[in-house]
C-alpha positions as CSV (number, residue, x, y, z in Angstrom):
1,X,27.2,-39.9,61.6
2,X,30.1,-37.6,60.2
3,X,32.2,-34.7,61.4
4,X,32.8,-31.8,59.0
5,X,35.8,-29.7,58.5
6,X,36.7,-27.0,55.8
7,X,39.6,-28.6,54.7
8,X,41.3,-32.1,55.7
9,X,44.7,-32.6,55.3
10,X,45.9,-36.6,54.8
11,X,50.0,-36.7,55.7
12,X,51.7,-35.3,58.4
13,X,55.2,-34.4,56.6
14,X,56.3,-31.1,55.6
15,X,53.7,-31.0,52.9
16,X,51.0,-31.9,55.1
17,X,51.6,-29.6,58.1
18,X,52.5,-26.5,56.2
19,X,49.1,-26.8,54.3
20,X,47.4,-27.3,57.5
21,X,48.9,-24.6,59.1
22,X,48.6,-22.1,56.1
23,X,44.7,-22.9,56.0
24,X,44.1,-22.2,59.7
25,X,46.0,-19.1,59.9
26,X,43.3,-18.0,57.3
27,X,41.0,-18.7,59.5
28,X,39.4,-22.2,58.3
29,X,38.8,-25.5,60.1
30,X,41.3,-28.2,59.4
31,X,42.0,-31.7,60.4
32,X,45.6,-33.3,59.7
33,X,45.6,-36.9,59.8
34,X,48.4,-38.9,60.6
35,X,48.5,-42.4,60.7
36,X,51.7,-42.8,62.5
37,X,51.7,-42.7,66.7
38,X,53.0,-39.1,65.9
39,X,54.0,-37.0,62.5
40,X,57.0,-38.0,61.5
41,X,57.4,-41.7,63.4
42,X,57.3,-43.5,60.3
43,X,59.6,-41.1,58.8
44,X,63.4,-41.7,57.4
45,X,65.4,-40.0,60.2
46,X,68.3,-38.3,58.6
47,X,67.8,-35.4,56.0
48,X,69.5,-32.4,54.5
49,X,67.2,-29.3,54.4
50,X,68.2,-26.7,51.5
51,X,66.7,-23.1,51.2
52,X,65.3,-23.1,54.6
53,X,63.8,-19.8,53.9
54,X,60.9,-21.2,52.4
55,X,60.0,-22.0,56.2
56,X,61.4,-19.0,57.3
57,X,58.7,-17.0,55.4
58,X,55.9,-19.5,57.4
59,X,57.9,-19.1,60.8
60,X,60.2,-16.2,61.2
61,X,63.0,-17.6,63.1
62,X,62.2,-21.2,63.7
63,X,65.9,-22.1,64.3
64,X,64.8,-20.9,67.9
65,X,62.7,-23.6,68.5
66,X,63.0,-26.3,65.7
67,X,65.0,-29.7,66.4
68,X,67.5,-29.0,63.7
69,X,71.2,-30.9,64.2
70,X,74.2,-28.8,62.4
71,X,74.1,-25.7,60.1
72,X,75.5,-27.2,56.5
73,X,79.3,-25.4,55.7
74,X,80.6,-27.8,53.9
75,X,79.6,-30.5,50.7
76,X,81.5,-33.5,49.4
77,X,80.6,-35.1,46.4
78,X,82.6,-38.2,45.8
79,X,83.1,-40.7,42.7
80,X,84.4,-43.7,43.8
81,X,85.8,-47.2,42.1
82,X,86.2,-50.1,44.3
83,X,89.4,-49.2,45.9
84,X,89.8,-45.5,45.2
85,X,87.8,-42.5,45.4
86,X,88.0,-38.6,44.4
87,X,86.1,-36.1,46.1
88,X,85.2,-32.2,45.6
89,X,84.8,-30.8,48.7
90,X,83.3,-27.4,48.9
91,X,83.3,-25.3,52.5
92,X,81.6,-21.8,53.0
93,X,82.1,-20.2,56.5
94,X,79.2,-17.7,55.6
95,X,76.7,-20.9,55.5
96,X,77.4,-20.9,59.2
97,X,75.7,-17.1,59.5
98,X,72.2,-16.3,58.5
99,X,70.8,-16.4,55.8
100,X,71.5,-20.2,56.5
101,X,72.1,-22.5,53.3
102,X,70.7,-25.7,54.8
103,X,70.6,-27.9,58.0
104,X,70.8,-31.0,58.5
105,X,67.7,-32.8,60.7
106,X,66.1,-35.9,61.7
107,X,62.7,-36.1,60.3
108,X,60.7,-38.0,63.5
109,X,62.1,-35.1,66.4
110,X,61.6,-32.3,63.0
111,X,57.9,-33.0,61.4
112,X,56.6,-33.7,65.0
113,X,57.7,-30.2,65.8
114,X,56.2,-28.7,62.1
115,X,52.8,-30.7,62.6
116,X,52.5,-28.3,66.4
117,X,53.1,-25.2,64.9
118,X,50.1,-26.2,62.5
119,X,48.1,-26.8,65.5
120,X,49.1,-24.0,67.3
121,X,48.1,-21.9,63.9
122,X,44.4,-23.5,64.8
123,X,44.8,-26.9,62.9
124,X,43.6,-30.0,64.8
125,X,45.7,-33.3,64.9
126,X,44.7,-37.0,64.5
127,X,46.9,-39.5,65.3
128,X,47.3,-43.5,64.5
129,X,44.4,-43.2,61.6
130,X,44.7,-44.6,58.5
131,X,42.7,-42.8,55.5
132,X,41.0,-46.0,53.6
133,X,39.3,-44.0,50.6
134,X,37.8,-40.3,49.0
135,X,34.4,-39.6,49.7
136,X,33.0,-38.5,46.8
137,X,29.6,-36.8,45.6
138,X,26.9,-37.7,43.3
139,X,29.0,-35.5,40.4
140,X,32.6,-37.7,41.8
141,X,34.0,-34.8,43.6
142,X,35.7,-35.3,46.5
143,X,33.5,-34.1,49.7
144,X,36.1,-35.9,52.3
145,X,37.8,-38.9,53.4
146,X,36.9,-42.3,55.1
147,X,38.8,-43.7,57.9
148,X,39.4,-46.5,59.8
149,X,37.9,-45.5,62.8
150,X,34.1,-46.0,64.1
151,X,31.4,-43.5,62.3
152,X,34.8,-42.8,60.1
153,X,33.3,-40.3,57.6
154,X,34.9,-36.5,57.4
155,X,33.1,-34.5,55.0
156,X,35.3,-31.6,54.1
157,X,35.4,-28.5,51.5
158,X,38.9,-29.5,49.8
159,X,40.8,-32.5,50.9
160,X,44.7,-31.9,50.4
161,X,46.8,-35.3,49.7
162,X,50.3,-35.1,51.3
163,X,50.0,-39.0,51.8
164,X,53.4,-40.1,50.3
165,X,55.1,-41.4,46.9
166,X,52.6,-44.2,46.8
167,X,49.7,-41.4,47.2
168,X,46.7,-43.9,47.0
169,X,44.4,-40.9,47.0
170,X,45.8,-39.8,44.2
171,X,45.5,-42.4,42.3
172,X,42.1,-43.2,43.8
173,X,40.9,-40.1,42.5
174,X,42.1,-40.4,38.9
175,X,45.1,-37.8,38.8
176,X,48.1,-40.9,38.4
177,X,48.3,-44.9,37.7
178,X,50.3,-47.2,38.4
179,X,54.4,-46.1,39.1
180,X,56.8,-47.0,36.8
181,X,59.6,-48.4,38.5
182,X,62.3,-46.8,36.6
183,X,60.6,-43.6,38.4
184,X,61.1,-44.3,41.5
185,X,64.0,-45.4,44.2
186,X,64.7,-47.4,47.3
187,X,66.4,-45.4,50.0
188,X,68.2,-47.9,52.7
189,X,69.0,-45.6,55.5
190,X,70.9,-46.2,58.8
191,X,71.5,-43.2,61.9
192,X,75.4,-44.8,63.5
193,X,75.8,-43.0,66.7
194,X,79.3,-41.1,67.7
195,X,80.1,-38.8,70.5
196,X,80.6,-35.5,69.6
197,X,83.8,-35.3,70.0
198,X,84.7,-37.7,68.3
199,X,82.4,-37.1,65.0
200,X,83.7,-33.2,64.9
201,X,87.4,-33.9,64.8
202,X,86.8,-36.9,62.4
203,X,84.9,-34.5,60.0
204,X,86.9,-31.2,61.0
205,X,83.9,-29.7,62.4
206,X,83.6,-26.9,65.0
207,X,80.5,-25.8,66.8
208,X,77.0,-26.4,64.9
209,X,78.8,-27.0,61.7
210,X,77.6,-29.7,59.7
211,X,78.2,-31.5,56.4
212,X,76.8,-33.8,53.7
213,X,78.8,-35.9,51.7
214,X,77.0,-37.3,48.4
215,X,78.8,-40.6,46.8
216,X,78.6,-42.0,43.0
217,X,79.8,-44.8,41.4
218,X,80.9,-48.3,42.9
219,X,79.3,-47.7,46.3
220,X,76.3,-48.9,44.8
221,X,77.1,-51.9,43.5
222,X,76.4,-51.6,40.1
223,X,72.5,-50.5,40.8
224,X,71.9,-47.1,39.8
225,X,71.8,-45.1,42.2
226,X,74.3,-43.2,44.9
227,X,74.6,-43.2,48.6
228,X,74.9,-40.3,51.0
229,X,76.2,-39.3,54.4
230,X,75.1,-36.3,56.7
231,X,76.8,-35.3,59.7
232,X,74.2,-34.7,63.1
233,X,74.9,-33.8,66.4
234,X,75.9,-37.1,68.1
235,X,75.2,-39.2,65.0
236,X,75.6,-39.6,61.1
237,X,72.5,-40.3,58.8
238,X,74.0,-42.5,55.9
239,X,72.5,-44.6,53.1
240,X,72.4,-45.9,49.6
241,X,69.0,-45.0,47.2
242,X,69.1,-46.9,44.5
243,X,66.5,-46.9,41.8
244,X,64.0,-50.1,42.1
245,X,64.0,-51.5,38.6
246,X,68.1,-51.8,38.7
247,X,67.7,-53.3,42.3
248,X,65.4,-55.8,40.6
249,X,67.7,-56.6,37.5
250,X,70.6,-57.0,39.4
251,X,69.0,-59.4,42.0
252,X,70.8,-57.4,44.7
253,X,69.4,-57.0,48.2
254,X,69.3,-53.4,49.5
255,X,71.1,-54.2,52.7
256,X,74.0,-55.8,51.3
257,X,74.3,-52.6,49.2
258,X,74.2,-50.5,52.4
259,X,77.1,-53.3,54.0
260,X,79.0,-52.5,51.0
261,X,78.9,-48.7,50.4
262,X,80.2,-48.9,54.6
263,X,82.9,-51.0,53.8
264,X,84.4,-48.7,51.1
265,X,87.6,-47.4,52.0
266,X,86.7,-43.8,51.4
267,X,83.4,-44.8,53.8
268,X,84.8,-47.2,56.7
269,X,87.0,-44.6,58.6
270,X,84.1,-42.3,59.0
271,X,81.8,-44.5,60.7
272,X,84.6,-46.6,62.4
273,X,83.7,-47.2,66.3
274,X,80.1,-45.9,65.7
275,X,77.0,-48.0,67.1
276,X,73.9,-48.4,65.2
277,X,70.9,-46.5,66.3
278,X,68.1,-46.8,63.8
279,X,67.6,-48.2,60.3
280,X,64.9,-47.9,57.9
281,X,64.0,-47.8,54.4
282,X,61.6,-45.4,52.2
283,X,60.5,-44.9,48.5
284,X,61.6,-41.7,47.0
285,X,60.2,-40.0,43.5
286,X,62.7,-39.0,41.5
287,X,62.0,-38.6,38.1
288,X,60.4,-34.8,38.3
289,X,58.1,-33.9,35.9
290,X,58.3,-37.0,34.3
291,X,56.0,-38.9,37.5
292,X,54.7,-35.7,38.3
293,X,50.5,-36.8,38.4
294,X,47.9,-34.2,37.8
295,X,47.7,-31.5,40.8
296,X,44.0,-30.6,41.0
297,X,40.6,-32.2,40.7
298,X,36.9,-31.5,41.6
299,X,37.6,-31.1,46.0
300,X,41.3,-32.6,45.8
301,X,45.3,-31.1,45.8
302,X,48.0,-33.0,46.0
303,X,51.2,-31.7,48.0
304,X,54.9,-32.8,48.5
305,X,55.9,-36.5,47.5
306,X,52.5,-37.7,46.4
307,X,53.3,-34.8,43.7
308,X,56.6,-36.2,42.6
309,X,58.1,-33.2,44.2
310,X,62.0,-34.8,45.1
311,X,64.3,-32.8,43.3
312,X,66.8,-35.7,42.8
313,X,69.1,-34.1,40.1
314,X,72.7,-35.3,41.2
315,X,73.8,-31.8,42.0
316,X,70.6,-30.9,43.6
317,X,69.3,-33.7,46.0
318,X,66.0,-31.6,47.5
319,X,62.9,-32.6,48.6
320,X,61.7,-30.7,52.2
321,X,62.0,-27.1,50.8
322,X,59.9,-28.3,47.7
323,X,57.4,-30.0,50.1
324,X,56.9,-26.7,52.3
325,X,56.6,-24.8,49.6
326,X,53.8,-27.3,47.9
327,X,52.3,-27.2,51.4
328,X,52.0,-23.6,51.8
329,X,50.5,-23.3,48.4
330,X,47.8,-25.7,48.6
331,X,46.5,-24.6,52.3
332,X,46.1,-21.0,50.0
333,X,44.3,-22.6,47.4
334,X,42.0,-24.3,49.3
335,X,41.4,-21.4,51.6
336,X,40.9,-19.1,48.6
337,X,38.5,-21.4,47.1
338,X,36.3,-21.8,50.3
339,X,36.1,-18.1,49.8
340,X,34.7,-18.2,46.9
341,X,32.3,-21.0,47.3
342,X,33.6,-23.0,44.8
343,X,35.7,-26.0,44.9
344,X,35.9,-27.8,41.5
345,X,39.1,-28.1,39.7
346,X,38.9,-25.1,38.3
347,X,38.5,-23.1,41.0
348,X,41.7,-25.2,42.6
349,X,43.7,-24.8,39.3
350,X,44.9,-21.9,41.6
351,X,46.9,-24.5,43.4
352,X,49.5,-25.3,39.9
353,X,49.5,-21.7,39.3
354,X,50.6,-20.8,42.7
355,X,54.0,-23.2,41.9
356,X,54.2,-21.8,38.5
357,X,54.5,-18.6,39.8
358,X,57.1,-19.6,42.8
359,X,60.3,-21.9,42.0
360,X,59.0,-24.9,42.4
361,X,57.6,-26.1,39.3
362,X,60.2,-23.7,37.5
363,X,63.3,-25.7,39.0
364,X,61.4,-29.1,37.8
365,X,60.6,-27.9,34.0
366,X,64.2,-26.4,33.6
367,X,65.8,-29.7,35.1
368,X,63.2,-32.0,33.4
369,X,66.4,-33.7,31.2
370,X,68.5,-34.1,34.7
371,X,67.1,-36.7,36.6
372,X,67.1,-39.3,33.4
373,X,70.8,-38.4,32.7
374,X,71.8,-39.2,36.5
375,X,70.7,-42.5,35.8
376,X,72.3,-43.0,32.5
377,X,74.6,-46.4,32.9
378,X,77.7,-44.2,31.6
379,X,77.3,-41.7,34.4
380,X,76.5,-44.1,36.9
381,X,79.4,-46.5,36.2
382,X,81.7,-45.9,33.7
383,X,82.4,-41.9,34.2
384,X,83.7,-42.3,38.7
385,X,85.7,-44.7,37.7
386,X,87.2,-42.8,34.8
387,X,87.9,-39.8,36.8
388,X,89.6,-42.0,40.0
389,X,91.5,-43.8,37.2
390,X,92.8,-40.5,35.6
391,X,93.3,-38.8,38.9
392,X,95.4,-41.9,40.0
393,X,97.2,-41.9,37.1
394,X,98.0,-38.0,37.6
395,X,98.9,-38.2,40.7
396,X,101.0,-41.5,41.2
397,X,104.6,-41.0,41.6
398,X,107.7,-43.3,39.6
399,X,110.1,-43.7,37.5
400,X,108.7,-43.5,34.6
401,X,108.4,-40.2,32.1
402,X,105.5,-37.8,33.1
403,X,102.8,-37.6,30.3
404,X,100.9,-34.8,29.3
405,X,97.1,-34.8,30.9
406,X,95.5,-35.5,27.1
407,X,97.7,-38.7,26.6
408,X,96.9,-40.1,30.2
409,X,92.8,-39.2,29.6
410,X,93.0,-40.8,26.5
411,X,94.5,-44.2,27.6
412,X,92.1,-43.9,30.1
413,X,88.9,-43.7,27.5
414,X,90.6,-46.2,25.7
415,X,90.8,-48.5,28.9
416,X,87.1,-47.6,29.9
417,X,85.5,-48.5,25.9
418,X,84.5,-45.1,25.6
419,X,85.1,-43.7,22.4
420,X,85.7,-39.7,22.4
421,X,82.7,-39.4,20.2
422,X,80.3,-40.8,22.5
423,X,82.0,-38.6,25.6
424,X,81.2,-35.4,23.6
425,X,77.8,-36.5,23.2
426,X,77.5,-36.9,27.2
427,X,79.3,-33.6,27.5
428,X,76.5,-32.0,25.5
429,X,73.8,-34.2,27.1
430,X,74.9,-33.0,30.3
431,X,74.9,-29.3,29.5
432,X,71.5,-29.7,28.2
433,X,70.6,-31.3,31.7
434,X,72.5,-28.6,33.8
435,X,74.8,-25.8,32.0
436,X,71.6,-24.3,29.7
């Protein structure tokens, strides 16, 4: 025996519950499956949302009602060597007014409250299931899913995967193999509890103001990778990511990263006094179009991380707004499809154009260089050091006779290995990645 629904929705994250909700508002029968105790329980709970509009356009307004922690006014991105560090810290006072920039959230309280506006659009929820395989036709399309659950088939029209980086449907179904693991990272996340007070004078912070500070260089330990910290209410979300196939060649455990990037001196004084409230650890895809699988097949979309969709570009670390916006577009796809009576992949090829059209896929394509240049050993652990070790030289007071800024970068080169030649190279490398 089987129950039938017009689409069915696997993931209960932002991808998941804006396709669900997108599909029953046009006026089609959905089921999003969860296999968590609720969306968003097994969830990393800290996380910066950027271009909240995208949701806006879905929910006018939902700052009324959605569990968000601070408005974002201020960003910090920090290169650090072992016992010095140099930050830029940008603040915007008109972040803290609408149109909003970005919040920061915590993804259990956030996706639980996305997943009900989906139901309230009409969607239905299912809870504590796990998805074991595509049901597929006599032709191999996909005409459902199989759970783990008695009598667990669900025939559906289009089945939408917004199951995670490890998307097993995806890869069931043909549209990705195995992942590389120089495509993918290992974020190590802890939420350290302060009291309000306490966190806004430590972080000059008045109100709902929030910040983010993004870190690079020694705080990870020689893995490539960075760490992060976000300002909530009550608590900070902090963490390293670190991308798995350095972890694995330096033989480093991810904890004793985290221990370390806490102990740096530009990171102790901020969480000094705080008590530990959570800690958890997820995958994250971050090597854009690179990993990106194919979108579409015969009765199949695939939405937010199981797309590759983490914009994870150094100056750009996104991922919820891209999710959304996947979401949104694949609950129209497969609702125009139903229309039409036709759900092969070229009738959901619809789906791809719908990002090609919006910024999703535009911001991946134009950044495609980006994430592999992040990465790049100099970058990650030769170039924070340089600019702490110029900057201290600059700015240390003595004796001695002042030099001019080219002679101090240049025994600074010469003390790092770097040859100029090679730095002009990553000067162009980068503009390629970034500037054009």
């Amino acid at each position: 025996m089987s129950v039938s629904f017009d689409v069915v929705v696997v993931g209960a994250g932002p991808a998941g519950s804006a396709a669900a909700m997108v599909a029953a508002r046009a006026g089609r029968t959905v089921l999003l499956i969860e296999r968590g105790a609720y969306p968003g329980a097994k969830n990393v709970s800290g996380a910066a949302f950027y271009a909240p509009q995208v949701l806006e356009a879905l929910v006018p307004r939902f700052w009324d009602s959605a569990p968000l922690e601070r408005v974002l006014t201020r960003r910090a991105i920090c290169f650090t060597s072992p016992s010095s560090s140099l930050t830029v810290d940008f603040k915007n006072a008109g972040w803290a007014e609408r149109p909003y920039n970005a919040f920061t959230l915590l993804r259990p309280r956030f996706d639980r409250w996305l997943a009900e506006q989906a139901v309230a659009a009409g969607a239905t929820l299912l809870c504590e299931t796990v998805v074991d395989e595509l049901i597929r036709d006599g032709s191999g399309a996909v005409r459902g899913v199989r759970v783990r659950r008695p009598d667990g088939d669900i025939e559906a029209g289009v089945v939408v995967a917004a199951d995670g980086v490890n998307s097993f449907l995806a890869k069931q179904a043909g549209l990705r193999g195995e992942l590389d693991s120089h495509d993918v990272s290992l974020g190590v996340k802890e939420v350290i509890g302060l009291d309000r007070s306490t966190l806004e004078e430590r972080f000059n912070l008045s109100g709902d103001e929030g910040m983010t500070y993004e870190f690079l260089g020694s705080v990870s330990g020689g893995v490539s990778g960075g760490a992060f910290l976000y300002t909530n209410r009550e608590s900070l979300s902090l963490g390293v990511i670190v991308q798995v196939s350095s972890l694995a060649e330096r033989r480093v455990r991810p904890q004793d990263l985290l221990e370390g990037f806490k102990a740096h001196p530009a990171v102790a004084p901020l969480v000094r006094g705080g008590r530990l409230i959570e800690y958890s650890a997820h995958m994250v895809p971050e090597a854009g179009v690179r990993m990106m699988p194919r979108l579409y097949g015969d009765g199949l979309l695939v939405a937010g991380d199981a797309a590759g969709l983490c914009f994870a570009v150094g100056l750009y670390l996104e991922g919820i707004n891209y999710a959304i916006a996947s979401g949104w577009a694949a609950g129209e796809a497969a609702a125009a499809a139903l229309d039409r009576g036709r759900t092969d992949a070229q009738a959901l090829a619809a789906y791809q154009s719908r990002l090609e059209q919006g910024f999703v896929l535009k911001d991946f394509r134009r950044y495609r260089s980006a994430p592999r240049f992040v990465m790049s050993e100099r970058l990650q652990n030769v170039y924070p050091g340089l600019l702490t070790g110029l900057a201290e030289q600059v700015l240390r007071s003595g004796p001695e006779p002042k030099r001019k800024l080219i002679s101090v970068a240049r025994a600074e080169l010469a003390r790092a290995g770097l040859p100029m030649s090679q730095l002009v190279r990553d000067l162009v490398d980068g503009g390629r990645a970034f500037a054009w």
